[in-house]
C-alpha positions as CSV (number, residue, x, y, z in Angstrom):
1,X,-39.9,-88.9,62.1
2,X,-36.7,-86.5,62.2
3,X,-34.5,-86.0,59.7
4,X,-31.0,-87.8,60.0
5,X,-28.1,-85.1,60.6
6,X,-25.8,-85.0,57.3
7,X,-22.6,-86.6,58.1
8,X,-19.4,-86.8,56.0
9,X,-18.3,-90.2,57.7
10,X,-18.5,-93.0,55.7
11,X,-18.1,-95.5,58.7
12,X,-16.5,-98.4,56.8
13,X,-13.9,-96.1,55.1
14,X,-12.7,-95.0,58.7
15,X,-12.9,-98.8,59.7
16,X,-10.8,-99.7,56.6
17,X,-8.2,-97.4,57.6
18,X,-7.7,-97.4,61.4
19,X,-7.5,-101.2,60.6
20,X,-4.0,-100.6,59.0
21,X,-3.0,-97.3,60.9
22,X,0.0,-98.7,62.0
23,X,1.6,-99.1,58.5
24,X,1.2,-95.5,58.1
25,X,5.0,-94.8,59.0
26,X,6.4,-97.6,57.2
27,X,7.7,-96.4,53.8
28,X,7.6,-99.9,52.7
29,X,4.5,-100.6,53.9
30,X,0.8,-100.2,53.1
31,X,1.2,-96.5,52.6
32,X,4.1,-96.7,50.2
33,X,2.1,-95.4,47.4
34,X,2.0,-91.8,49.7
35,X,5.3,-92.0,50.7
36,X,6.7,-92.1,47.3
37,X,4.1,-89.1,46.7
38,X,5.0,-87.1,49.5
39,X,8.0,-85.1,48.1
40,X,6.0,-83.8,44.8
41,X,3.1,-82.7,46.9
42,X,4.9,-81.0,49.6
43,X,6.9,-79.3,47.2
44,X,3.7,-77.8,45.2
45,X,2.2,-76.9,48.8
46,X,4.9,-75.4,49.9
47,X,5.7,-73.5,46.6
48,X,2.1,-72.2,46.3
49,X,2.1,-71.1,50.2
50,X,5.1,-68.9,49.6
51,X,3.6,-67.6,47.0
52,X,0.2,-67.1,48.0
53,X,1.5,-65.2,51.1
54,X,4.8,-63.8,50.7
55,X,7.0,-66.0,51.7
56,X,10.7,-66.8,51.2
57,X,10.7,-70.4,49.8
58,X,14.4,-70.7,51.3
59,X,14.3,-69.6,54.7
60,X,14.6,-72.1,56.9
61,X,10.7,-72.4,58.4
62,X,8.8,-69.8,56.1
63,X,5.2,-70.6,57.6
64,X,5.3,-69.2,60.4
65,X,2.5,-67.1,61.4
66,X,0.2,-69.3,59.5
67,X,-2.3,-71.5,60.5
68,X,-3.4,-74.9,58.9
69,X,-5.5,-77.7,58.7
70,X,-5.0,-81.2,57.3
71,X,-8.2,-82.7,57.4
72,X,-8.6,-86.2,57.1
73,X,-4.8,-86.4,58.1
74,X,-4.2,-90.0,58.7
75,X,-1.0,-90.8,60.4
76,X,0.4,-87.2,59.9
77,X,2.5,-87.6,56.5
78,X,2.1,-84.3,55.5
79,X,0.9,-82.5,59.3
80,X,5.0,-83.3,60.2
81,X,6.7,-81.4,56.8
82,X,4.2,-78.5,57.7
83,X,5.2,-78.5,61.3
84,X,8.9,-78.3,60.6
85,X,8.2,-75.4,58.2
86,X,7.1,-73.5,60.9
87,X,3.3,-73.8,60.7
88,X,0.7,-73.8,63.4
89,X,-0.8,-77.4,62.6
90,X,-4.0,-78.8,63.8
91,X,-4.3,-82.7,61.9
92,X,-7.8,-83.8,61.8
93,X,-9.2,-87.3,61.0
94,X,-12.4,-89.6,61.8
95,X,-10.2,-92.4,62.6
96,X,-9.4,-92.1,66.8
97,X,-6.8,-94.9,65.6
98,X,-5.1,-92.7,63.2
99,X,-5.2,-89.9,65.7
100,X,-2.8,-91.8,68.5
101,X,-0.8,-93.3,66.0
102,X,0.2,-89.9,64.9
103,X,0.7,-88.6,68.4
104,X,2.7,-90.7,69.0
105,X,5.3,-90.4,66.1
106,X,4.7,-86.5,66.5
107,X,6.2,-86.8,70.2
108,X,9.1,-88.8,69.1
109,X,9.9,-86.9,66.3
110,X,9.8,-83.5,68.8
111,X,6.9,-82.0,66.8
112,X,4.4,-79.5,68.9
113,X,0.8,-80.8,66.4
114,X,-2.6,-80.6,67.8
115,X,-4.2,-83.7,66.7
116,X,-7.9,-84.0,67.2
117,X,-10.5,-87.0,66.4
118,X,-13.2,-84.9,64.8
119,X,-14.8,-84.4,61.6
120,X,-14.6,-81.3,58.9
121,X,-18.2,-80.6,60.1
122,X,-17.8,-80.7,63.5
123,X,-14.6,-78.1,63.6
124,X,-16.7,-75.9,61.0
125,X,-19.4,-75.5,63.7
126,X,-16.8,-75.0,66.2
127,X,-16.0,-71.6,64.4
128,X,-12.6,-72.9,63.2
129,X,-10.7,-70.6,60.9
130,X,-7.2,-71.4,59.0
131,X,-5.1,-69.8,56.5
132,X,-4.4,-72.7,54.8
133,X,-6.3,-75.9,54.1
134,X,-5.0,-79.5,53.3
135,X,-7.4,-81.7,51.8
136,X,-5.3,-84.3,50.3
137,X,-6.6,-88.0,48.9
138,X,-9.6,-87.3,51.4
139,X,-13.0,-86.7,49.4
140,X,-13.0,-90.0,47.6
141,X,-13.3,-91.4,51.2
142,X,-15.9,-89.2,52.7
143,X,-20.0,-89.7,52.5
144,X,-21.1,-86.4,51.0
145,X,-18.0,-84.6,49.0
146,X,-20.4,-81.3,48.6
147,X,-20.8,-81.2,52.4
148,X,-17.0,-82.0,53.1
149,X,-16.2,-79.7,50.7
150,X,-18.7,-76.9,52.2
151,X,-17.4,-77.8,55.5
152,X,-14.0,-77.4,55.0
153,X,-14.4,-74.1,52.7
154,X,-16.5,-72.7,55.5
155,X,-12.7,-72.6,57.7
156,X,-10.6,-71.4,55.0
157,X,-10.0,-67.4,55.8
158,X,-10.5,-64.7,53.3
159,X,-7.5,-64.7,51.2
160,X,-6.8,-68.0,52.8
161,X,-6.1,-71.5,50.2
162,X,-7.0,-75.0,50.1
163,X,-5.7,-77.7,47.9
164,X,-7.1,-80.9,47.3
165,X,-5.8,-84.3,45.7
166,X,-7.7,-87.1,44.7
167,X,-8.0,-90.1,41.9
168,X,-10.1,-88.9,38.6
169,X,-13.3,-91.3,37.7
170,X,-12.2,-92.6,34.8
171,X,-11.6,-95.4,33.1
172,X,-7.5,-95.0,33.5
173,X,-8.3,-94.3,36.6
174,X,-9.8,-97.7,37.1
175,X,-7.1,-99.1,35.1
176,X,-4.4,-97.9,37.0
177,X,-5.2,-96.9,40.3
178,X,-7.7,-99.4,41.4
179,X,-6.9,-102.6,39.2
180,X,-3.1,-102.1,38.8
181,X,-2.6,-100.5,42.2
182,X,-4.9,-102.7,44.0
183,X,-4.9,-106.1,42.5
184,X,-2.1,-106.2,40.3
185,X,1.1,-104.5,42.1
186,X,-0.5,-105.2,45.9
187,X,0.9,-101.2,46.3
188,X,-2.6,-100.1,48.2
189,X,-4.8,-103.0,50.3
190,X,-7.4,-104.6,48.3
191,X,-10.7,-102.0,48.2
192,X,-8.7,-99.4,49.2
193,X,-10.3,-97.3,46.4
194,X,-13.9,-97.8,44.9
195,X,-14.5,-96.3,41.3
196,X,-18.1,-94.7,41.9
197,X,-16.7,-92.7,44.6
198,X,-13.9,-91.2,42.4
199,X,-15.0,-87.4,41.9
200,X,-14.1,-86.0,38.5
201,X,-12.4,-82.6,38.2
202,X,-15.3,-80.6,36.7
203,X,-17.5,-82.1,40.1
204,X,-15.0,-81.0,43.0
205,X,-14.1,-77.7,41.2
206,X,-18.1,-76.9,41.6
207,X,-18.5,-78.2,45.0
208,X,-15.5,-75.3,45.8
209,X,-17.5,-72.8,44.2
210,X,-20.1,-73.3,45.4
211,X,-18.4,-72.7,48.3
212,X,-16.6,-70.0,48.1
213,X,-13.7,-70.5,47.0
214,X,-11.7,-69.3,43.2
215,X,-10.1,-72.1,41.4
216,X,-6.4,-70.9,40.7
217,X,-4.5,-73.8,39.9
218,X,-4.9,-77.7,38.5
219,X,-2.1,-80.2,38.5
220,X,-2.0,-83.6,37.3
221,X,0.4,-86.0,39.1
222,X,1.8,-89.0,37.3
223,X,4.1,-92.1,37.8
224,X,6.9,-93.0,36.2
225,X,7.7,-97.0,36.8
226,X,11.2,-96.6,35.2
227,X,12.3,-93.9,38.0
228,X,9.7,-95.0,40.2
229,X,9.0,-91.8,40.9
230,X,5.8,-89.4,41.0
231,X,6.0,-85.8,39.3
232,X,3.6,-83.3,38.5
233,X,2.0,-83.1,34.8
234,X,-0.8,-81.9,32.4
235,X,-2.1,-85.1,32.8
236,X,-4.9,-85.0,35.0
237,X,-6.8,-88.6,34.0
238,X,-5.7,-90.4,37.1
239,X,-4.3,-88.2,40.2
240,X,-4.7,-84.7,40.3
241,X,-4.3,-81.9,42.7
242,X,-6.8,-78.4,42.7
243,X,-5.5,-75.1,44.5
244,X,-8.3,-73.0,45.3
245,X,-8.6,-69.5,47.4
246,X,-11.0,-68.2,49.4
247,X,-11.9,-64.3,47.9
């Protein structure tokens, strides 16, 4: 009998998502929770870009020149902000769903983004190669994180960087981001989230390793309900972010 292929797609997690791929541009809707997000991550991907590569943080589109990858890129949140800085984006997600919905708010917003249905796999075996990587609130999702992670180290060029962000397994975690999140506030639909497929810090920063890649960086990002606002901190129980480079 042959083997099954490895596959990163967990099949219900892309159902799950392409069910509500509309709300993805609705800052009030079921994607709040990223929305409200979106300003402290860009500004640490941005920040660590310049950085990484030269750039002048103040010019007006200081990626240009560089190539990059948001896998697993929804309804483009973060594919748009790169865009606009000046990168060469290609946004990459299982859901076909996802995919048109962000198409189409990339052609009404003006934006030139090559958005493809595919998988991390799939564009590894297609010899894809970027300078930069996005990876953000993706491996909890995914089937096998160490392939996912392989996959998606496999396209990140020497010198090149990929961050990932994702929810801690732990119990404050639990607390927080699944019961308080889920059930309590209604910010995030109802199993968005389950806890055994949390990865802990210490398990993704292996996976990257073991791929290739040189940890340099580890943020923890934290919410403050009195500004209802996200910032970044030492905290890393719940959300976190890892910056890793390819040597």
């Amino acid at each position: 009998m042959a083997e099954t292929a490895r596959t990163t797609i967990d099949s219900a997690e892309v159902e799950r998502f392409s069910r509500i791929a509309a709300e993805w541009w609705n800052p009030q809707g079921k994607f709040r929770p990223l929305h409200k997000f979106n300003p402290t991550r860009l500004t640490y991907i941005k920040q660590e870009i310049c950085a990484a590569f030269g750039r002048d943080p103040l010019a007006p589109r200081p990626l240009i020149g560089l190539r990059l990858l948001d896998i697993g890129c929804g309804g483009g949140l973060l594919c748009e902000p790169m865009a606009r800085l000046g990168a060469t984006v290609i946004g990459a997600d299982a859901s076909q769903t996802n995919i048109e919905v962000a198409k189409i708010h990339a052609a009404t917003s003006g934006l030139d983004i090559d958005y493809r249905a595919t998988t991390a796999e799939a564009l590894a075996e297609a010899g894809e190669m970027f300078d930069v990587v996005l990876n953000m609130e993706v491996v909890e999702h995914v089937a096998d994180v160490d392939l996912f992670i392989s996959a998606c180290g496999a396209m990140v060029k020497p010198g090149g960087l990929m961050f990932v962000a994702t929810i801690n397994r732990t119990l404050k975690a639990l607390g927080l981001a699944i019961i308080g999140a889920e059930y309590l506030l209604r910010w995030l639909p109802r199993g968005t989230h389950q806890y055994e497929k949390l990865v802990r810090p210490e398990e993704l920063e292996k996976a990257l390793q073991t791929a290739g890649l040189k940890i340099t960086d580890r943020q923890g990002v934290t919410y403050n309900p009195l500004t209802d606002s996200w910032s970044r901190s030492r905290d890393m129980d719940v959300n976190y972010m890892v910056l890793a480079r390819k040597e």
